[in-house]
Biopython code that builds the backbone (N, CA, C, O; Angstrom):
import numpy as np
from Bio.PDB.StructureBuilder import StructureBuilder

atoms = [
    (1, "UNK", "N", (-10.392, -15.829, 1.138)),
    (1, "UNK", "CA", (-11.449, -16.328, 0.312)),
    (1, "UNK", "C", (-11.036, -17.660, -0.258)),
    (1, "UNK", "O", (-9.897, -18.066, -0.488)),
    (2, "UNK", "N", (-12.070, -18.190, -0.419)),
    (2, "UNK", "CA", (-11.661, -19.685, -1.190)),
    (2, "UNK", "C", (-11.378, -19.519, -2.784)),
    (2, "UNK", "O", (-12.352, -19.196, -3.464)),
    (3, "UNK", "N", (-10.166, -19.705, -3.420)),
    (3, "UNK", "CA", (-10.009, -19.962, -4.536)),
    (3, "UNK", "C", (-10.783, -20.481, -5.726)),
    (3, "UNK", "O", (-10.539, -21.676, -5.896)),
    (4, "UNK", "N", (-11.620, -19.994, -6.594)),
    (4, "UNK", "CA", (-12.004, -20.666, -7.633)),
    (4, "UNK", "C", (-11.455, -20.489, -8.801)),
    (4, "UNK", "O", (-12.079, -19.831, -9.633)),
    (5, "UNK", "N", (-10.208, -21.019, -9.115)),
    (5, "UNK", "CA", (-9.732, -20.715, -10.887)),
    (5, "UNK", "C", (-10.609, -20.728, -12.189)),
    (5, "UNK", "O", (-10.185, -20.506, -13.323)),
    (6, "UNK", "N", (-11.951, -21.036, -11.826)),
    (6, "UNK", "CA", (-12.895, -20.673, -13.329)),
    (6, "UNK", "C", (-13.693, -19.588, -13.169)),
    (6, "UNK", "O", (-14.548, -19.237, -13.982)),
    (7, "UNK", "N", (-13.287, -18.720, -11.526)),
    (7, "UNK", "CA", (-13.816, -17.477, -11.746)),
    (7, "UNK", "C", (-13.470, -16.548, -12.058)),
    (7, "UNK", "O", (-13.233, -15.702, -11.195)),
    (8, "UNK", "N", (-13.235, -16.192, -13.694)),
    (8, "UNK", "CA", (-12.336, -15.511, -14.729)),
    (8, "UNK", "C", (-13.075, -14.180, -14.690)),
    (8, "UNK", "O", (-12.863, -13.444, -15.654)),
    (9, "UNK", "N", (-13.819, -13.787, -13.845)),
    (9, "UNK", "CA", (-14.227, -12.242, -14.435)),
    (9, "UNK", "C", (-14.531, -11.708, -12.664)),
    (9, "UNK", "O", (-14.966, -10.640, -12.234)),
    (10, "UNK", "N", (-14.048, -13.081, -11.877)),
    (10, "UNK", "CA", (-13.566, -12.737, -10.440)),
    (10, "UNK", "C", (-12.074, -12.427, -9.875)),
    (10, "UNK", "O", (-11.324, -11.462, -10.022)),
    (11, "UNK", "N", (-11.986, -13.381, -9.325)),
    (11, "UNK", "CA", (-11.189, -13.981, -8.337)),
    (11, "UNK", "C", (-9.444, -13.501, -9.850)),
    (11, "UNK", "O", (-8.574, -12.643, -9.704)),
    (12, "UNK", "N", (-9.570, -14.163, -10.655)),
    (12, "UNK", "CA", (-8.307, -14.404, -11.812)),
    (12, "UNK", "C", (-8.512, -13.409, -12.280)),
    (12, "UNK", "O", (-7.550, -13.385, -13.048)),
    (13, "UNK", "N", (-9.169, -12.240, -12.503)),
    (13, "UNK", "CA", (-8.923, -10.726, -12.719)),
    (13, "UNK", "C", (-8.418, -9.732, -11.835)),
    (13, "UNK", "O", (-8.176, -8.564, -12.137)),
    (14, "UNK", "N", (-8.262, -10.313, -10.633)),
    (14, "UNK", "CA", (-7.640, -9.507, -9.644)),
    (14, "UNK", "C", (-5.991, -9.419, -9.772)),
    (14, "UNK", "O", (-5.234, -9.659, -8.832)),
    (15, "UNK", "N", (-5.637, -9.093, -10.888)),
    (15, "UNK", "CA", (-3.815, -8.937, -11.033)),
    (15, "UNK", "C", (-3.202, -8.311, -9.944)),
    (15, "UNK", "O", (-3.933, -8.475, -8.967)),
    (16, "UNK", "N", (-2.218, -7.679, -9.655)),
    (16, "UNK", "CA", (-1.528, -7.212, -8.577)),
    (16, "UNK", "C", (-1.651, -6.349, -9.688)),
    (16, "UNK", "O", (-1.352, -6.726, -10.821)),
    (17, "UNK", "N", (-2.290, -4.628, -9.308)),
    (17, "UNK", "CA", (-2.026, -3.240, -10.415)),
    (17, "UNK", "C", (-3.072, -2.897, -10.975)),
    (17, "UNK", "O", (-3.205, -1.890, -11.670)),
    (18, "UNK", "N", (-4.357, -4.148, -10.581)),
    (18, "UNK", "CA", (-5.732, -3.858, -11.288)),
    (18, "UNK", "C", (-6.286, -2.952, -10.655)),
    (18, "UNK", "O", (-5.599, -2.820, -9.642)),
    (19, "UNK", "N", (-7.341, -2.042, -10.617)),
    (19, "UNK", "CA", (-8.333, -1.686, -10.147)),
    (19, "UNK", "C", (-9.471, -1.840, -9.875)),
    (19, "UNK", "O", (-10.274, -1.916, -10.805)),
    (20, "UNK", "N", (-9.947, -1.943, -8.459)),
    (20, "UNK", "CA", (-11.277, -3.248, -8.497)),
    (20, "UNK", "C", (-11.923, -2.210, -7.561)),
    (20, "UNK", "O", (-11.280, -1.582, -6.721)),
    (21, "UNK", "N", (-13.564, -2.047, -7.822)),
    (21, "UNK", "CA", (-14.953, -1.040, -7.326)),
    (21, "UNK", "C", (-14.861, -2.151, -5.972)),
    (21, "UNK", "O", (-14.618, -3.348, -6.132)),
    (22, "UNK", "N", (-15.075, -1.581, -4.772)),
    (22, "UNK", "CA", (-15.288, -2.094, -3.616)),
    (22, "UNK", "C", (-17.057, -1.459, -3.074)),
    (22, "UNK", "O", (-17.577, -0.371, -3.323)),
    (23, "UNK", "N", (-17.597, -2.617, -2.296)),
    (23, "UNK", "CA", (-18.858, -2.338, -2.110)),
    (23, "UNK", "C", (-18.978, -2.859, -1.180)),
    (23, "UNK", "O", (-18.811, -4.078, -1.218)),
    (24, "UNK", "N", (-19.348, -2.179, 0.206)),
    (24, "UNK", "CA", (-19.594, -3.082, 1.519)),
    (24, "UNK", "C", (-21.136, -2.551, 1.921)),
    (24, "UNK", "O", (-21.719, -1.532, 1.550)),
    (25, "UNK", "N", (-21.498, -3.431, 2.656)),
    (25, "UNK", "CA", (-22.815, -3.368, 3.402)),
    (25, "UNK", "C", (-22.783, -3.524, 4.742)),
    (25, "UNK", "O", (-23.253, -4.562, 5.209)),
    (26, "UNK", "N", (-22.208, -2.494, 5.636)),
    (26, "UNK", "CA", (-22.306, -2.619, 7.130)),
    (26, "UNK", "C", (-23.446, -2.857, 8.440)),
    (26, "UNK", "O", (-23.434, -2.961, 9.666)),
    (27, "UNK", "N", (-24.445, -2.864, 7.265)),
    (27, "UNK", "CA", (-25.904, -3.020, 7.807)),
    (27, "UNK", "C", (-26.669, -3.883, 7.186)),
    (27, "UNK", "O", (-27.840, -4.147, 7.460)),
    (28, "UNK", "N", (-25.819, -4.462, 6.091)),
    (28, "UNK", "CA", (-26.824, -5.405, 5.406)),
    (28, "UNK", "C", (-27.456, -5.080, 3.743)),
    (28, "UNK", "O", (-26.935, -4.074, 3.262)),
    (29, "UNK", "N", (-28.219, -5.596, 3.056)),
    (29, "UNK", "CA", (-28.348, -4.953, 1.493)),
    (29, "UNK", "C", (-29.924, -4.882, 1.646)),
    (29, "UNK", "O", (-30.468, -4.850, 0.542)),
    (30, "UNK", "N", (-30.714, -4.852, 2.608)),
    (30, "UNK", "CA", (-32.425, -4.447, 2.830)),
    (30, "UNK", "C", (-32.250, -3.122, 2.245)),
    (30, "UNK", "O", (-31.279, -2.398, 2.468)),
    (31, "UNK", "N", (-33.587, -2.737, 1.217)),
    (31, "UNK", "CA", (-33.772, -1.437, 1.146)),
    (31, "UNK", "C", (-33.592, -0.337, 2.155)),
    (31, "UNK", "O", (-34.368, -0.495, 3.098)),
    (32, "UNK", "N", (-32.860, 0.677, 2.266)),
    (32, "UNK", "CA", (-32.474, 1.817, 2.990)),
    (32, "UNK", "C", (-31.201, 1.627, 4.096)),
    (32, "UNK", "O", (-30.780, 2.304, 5.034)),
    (33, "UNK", "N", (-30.788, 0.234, 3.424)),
    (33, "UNK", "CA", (-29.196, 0.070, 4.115)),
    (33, "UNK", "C", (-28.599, 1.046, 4.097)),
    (33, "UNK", "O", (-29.166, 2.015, 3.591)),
    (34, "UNK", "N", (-27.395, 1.197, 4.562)),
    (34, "UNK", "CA", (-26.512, 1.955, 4.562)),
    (34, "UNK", "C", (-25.504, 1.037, 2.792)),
    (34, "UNK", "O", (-25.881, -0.080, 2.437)),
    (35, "UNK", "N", (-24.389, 1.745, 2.034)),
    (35, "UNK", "CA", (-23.630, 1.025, 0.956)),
    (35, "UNK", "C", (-22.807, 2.090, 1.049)),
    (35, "UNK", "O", (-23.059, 3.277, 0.839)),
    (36, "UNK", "N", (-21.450, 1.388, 1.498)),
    (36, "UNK", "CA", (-20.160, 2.173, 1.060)),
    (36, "UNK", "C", (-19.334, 1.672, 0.098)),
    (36, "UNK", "O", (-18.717, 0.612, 0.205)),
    (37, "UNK", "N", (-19.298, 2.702, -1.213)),
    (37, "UNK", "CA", (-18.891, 2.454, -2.274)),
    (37, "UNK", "C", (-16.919, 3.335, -2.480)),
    (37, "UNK", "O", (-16.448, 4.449, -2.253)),
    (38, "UNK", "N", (-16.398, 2.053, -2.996)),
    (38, "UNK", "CA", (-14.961, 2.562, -3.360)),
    (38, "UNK", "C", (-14.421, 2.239, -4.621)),
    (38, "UNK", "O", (-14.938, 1.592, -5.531)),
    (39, "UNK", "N", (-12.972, 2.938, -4.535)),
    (39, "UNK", "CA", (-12.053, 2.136, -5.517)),
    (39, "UNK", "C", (-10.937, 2.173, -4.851)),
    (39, "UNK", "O", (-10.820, 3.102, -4.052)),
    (40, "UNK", "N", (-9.633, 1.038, -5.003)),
    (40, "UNK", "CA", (-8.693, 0.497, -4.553)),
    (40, "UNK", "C", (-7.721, -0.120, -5.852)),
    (40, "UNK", "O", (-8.237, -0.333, -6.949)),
    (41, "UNK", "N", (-6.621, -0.313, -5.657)),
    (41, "UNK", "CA", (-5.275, -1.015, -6.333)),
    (41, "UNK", "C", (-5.316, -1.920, -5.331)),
    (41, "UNK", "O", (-5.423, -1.962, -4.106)),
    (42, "UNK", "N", (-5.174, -2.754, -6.429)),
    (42, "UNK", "CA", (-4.841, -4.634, -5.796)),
    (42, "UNK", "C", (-3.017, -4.559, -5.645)),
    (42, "UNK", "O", (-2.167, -4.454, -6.530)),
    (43, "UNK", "N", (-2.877, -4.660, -4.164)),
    (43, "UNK", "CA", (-1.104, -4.554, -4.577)),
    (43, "UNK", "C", (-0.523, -5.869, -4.479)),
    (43, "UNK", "O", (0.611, -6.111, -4.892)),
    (44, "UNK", "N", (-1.310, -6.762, -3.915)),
    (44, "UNK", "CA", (-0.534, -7.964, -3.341)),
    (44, "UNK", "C", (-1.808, -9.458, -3.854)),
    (44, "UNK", "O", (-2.961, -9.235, -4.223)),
    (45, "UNK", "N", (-1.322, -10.563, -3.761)),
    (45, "UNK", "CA", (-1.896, -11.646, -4.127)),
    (45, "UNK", "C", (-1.347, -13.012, -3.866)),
    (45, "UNK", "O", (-0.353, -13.345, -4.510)),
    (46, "UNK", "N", (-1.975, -14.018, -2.824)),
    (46, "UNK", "CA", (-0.827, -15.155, -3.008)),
    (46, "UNK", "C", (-2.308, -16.351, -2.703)),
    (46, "UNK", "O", (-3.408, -16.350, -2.152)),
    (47, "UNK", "N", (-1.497, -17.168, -3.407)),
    (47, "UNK", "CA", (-3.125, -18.973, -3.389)),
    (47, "UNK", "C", (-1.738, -19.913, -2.497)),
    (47, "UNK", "O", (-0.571, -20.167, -2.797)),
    (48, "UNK", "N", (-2.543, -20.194, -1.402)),
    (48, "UNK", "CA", (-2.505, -21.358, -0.637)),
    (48, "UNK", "C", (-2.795, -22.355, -0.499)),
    (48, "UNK", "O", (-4.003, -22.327, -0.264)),
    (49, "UNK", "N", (-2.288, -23.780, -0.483)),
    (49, "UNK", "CA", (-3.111, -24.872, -0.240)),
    (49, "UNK", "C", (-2.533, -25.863, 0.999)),
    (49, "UNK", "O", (-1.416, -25.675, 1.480)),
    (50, "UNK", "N", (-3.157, -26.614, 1.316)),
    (50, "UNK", "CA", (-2.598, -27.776, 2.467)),
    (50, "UNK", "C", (-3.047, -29.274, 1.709)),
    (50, "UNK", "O", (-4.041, -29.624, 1.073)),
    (51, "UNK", "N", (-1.842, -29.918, 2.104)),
    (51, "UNK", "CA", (-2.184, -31.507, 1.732)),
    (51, "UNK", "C", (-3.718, -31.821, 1.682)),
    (51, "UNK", "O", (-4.296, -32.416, 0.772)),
    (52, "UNK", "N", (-4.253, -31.330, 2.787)),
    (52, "UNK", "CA", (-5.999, -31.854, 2.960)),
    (52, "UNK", "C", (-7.011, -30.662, 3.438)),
    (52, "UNK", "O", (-7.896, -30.785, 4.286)),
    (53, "UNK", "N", (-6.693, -29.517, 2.728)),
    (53, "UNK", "CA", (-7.418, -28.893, 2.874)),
    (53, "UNK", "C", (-7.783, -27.906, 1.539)),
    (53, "UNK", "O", (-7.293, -28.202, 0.450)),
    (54, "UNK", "N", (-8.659, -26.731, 1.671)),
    (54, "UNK", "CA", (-9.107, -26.217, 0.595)),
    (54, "UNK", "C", (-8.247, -25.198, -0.304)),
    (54, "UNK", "O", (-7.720, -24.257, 0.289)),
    (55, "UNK", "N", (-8.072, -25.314, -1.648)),
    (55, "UNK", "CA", (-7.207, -24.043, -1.933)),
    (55, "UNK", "C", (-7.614, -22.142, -1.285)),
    (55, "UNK", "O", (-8.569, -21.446, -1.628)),
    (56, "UNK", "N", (-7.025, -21.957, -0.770)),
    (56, "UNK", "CA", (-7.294, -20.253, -0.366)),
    (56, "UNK", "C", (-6.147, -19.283, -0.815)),
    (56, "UNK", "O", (-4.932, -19.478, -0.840)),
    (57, "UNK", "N", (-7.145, -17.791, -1.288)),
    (57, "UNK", "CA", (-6.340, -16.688, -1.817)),
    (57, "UNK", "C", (-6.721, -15.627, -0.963)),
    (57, "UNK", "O", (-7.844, -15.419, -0.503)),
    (58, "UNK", "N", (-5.453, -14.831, -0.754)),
    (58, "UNK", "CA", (-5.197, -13.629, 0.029)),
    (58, "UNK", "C", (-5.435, -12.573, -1.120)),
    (58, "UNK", "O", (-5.285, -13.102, -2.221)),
    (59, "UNK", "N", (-5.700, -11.486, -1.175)),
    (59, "UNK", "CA", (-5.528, -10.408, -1.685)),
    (59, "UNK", "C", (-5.009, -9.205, -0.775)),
    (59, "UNK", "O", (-5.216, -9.119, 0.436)),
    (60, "UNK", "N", (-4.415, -8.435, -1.429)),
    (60, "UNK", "CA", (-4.037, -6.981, -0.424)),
    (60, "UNK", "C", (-4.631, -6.008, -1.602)),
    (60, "UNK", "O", (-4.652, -6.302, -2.797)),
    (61, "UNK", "N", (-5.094, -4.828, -1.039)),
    (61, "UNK", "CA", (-5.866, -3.713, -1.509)),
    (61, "UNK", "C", (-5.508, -2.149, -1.190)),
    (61, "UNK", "O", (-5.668, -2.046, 0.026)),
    (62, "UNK", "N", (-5.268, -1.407, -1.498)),
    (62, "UNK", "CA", (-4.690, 0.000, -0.769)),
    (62, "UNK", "C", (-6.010, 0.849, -2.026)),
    (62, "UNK", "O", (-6.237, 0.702, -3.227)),
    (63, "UNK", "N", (-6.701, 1.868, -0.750)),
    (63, "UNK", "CA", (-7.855, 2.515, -1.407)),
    (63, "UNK", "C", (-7.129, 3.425, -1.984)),
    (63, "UNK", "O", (-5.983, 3.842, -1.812)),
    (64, "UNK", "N", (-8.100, 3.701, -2.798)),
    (64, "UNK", "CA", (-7.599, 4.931, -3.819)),
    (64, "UNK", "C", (-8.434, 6.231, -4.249)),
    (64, "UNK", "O", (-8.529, 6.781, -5.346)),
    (65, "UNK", "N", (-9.109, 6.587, -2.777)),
    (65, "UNK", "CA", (-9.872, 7.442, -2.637)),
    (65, "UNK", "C", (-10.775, 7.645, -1.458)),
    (65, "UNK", "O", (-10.545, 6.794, -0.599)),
    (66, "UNK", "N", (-11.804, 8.553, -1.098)),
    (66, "UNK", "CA", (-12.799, 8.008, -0.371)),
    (66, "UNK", "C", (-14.112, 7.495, -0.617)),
    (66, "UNK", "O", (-14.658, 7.328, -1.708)),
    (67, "UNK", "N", (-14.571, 7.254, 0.585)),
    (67, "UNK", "CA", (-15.745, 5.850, 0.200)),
    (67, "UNK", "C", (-17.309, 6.815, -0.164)),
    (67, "UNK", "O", (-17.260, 7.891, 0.431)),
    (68, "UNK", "N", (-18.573, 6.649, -0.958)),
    (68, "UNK", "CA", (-19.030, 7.073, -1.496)),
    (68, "UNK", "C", (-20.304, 6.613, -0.543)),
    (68, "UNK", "O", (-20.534, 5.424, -0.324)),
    (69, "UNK", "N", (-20.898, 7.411, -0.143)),
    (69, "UNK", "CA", (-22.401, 7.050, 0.875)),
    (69, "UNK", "C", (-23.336, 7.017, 0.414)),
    (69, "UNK", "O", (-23.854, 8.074, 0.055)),
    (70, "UNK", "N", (-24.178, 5.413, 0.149)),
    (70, "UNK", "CA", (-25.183, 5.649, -0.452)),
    (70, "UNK", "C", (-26.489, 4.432, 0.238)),
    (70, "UNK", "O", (-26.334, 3.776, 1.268)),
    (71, "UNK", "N", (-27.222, 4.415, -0.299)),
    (71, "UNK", "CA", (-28.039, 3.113, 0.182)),
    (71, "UNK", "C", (-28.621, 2.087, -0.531)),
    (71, "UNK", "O", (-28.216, 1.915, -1.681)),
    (72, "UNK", "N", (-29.448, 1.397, -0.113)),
    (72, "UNK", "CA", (-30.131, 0.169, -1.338)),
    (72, "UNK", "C", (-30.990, 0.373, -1.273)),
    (72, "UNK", "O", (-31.821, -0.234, -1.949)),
]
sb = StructureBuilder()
sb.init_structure("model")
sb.init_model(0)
sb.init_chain("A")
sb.init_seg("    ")
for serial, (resi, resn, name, xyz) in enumerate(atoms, 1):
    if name == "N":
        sb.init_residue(resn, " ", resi, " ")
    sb.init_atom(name, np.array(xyz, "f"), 0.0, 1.0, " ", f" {name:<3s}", serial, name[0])
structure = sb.get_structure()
């Protein structure tokens, strides 16, 4: 993902130890999608940059349960 440091209730809340709600859409977010809902520990974290290119951050995630089936 691309780095934004003023996204303080994003990206800079993701500590290594936090717990962060995961939400994917494998079909998309149209009414009667499919939504798989989780939770995960953030274990890992590192920001990259290049002389001429954009800052980017890695995250690592290990779930911490199973995923919850629902729709939009």
């Amino acid at each position: 993902l691309l780095f934004d440091e003023t996204d303080t209730n994003g990206q800079t809340a993701l500590a290594v130890g936090s717990s962060v709600t995961l939400n994917f859409a494998p079909e998309g977010t149209a009414s009667g999608d499919v939504k798989l809902t989780g939770t995960a520990i953030v274990t890992g974290k590192s920001i990259n940059s290049s002389f001429d290119g954009l800052v980017e951050a890695s995250i690592s995630i290990q779930g911490s349960g199973g995923l919850t089936t629902t729709t939009y």
